[in-house]
C-alpha positions in Angstrom: 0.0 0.0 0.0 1.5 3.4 -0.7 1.7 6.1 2.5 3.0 9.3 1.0 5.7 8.1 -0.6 6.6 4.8 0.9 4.9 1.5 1.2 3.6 -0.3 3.7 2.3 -4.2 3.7 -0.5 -5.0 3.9 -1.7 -8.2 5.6 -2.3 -9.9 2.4 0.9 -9.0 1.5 2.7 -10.7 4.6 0.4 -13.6 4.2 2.0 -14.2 0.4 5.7 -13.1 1.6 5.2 -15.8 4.1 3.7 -18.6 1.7 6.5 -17.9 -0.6 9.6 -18.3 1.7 7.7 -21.6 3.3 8.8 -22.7 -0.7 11.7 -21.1 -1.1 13.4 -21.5 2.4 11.5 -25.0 3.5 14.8 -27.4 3.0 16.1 -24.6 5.0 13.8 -24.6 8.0 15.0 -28.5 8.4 18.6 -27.6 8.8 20.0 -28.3 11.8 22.7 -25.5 11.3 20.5 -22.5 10.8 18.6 -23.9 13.8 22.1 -23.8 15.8 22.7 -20.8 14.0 19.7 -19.0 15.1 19.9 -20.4 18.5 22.9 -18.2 18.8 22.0 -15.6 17.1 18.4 -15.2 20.1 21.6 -15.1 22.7 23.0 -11.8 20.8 19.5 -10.4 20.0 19.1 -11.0 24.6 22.4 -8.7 24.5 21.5 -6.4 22.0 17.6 -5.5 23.8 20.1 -4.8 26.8 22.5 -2.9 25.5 19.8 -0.4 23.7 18.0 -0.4 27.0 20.8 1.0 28.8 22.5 3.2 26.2 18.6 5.2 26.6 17.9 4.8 29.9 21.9 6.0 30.7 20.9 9.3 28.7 22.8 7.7 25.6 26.3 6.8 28.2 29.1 6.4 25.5 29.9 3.0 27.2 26.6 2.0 26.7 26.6 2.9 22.9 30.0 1.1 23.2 27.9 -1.9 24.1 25.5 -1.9 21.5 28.4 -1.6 18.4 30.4 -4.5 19.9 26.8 -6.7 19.5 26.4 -6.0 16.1 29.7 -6.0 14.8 29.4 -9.9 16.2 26.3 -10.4 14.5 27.8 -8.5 11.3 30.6 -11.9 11.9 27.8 -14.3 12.5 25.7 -13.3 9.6 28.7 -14.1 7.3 27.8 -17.9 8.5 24.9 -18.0 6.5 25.2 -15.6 3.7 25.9 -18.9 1.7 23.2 -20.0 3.0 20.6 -16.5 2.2 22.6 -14.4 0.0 21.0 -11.4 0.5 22.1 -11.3 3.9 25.0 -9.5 2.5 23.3 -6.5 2.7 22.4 -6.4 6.4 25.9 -6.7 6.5 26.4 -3.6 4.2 23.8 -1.8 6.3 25.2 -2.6 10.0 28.8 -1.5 9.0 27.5 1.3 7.3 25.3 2.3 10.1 28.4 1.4 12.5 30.9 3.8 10.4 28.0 6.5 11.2 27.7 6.0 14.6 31.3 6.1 15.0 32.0 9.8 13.3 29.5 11.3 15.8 25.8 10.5 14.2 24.2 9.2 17.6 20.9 9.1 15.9 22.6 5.7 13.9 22.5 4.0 17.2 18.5 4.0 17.6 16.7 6.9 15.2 13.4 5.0 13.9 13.4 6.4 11.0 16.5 5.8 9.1 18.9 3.3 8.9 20.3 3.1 12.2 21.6 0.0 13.7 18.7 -0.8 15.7 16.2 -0.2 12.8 18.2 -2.5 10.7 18.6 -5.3 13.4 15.2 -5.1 13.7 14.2 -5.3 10.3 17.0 -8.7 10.2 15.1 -10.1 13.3 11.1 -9.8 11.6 13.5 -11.9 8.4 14.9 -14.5 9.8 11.7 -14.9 11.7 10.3 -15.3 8.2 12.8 -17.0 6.8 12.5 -19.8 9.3 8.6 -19.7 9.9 9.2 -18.8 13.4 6.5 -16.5 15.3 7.6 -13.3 16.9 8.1 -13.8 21.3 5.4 -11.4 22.3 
């Protein structure tokens, strides 16, 4: 659906985004790897919900930020496991290091703004993915 501008899906759109990667990634659901894979990958996402926590509740403490970067440069690592795996991983990649090099020259709004590319809008946009990816339903 387009909203001034940009687009937004709709539930029938998720529904058919869903239905296609049961297709595409189904062998890849049964993988005991990306399972393993993923396992670890919940034990950095527990790290990374902490880490943001802090860095706002520590009025944006430069340890804290320091925190959050040293999370997703290991999951920047970690997503190189499976980029054979999900090619277009690659570009979460891209985006974390660019957000990253940001972050790093002063832009503080790369750590958490909500509306650009920032490190946590990115890592959140990987996590509702690989939820996809492997038919897994969002914690609530």
């Amino acid at each position: 659906m387009s909203a001034d501008g940009r687009y937004l899906v709709v539930p029938e759109g998720t529904a058919a985004v869903h239905e296609f990667y049961t297709k595409l990634y189904g062998p890849l659901r049964e993988d005991a790897a990306i399972d393993a894979w993923y396992n670890r990958f919940e034990t950095l996402n527990d790290q990374f919900i902490k880490a943001v926590s802090d860095w706002q509740k520590s009025d944006e403490d430069e340890k804290a930020k320091t925190k959050i970067l040293r999370v997703v440069e290991r999951l920047s690592k970690a997503l190189r496991d499976i980029v054979p795996m999900i090619p277009r991983y690659e570009n979460y990649v891209r985006r974390f290091n660019e957000g990253v090099a940001r972050v790093d020259r002063g832009e503080r709004d790369y750590v958490c703004g909500p509306s650009i590319d920032s490190v946590h809008t990115v890592w959140f946009e990987f996590h509702e993915d690989i939820l996809s990816v492997l038919g897994r339903p969002r914690d609530v």
